[in-house]
C-alpha positions in Angstrom: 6.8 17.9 5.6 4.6 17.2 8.8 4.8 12.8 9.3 1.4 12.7 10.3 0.6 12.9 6.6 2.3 10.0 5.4 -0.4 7.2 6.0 -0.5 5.5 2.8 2.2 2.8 1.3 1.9 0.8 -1.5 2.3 -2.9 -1.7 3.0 -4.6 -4.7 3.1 -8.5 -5.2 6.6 -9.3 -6.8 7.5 -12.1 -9.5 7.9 -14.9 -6.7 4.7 -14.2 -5.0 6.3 -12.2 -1.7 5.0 -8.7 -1.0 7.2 -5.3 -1.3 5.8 -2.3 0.9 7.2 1.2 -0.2 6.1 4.1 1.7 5.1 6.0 3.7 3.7 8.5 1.3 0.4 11.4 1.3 -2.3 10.3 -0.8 -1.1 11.9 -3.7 2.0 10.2 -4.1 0.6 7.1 -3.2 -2.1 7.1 -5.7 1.0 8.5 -8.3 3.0 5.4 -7.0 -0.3 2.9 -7.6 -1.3 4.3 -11.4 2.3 3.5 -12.4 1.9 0.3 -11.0 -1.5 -0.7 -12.7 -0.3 1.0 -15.9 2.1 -1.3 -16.3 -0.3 -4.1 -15.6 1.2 -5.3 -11.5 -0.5 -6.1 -9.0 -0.5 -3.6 -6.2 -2.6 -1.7 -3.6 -2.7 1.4 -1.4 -3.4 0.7 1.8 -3.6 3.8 4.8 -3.0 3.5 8.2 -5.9 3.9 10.0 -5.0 5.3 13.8 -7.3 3.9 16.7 -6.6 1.8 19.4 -4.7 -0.4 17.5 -2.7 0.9 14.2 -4.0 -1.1 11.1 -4.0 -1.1 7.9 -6.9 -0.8 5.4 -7.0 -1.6 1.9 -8.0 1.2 0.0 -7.5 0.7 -4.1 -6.0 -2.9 -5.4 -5.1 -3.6 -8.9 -4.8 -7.0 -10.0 -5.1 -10.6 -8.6 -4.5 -10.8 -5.3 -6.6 -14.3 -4.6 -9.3 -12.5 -1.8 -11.2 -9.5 -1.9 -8.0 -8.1 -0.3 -10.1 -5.8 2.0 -9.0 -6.9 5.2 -7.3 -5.0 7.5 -4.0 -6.2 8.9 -1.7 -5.0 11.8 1.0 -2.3 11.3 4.1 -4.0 9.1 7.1 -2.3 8.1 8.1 -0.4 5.3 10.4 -0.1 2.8 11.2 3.2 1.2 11.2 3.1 -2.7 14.7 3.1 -4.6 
């Protein structure tokens, strides 16, 4: 599979208020990742890389309360793949 297509993770806010990242994924597993999420009534979000002269991230889809519009975008963090 060709890396350059992994830009999306998925961030979900855990029971003690920290954030889990799991990714990189394509869009499609992402948003596969996300609907499980918000099915199951979490709080989470898809965010994609977004390549430029600085990597960032940018929120693209949040379920949930997350305290702020949540549609900043943030520097590159790292990730954690899914177990």
């Amino acid at each position: 599979m060709n890396g350059s297509r992994l830009r999306y993770r998925v961030e979900v806010l855990g029971d003690r208020g920290g954030i889990e990242r799991y990714g990189p994924f394509n869009a499609q597993k992402a948003r596969e990742f996300f609907e499980v999420e918000e099915s199951l009534g979490g709080t989470a979000r898809i965010a994609r890389l977004e390549e430029g002269i600085r990597e960032t991230w940018k929120v693209i889809a949040e379920c949930g309360d997350w305290g702020g519009d949540g549609r900043e975008s943030y520097g590159v963090q790292s990730t954690k793949a899914p177990q």
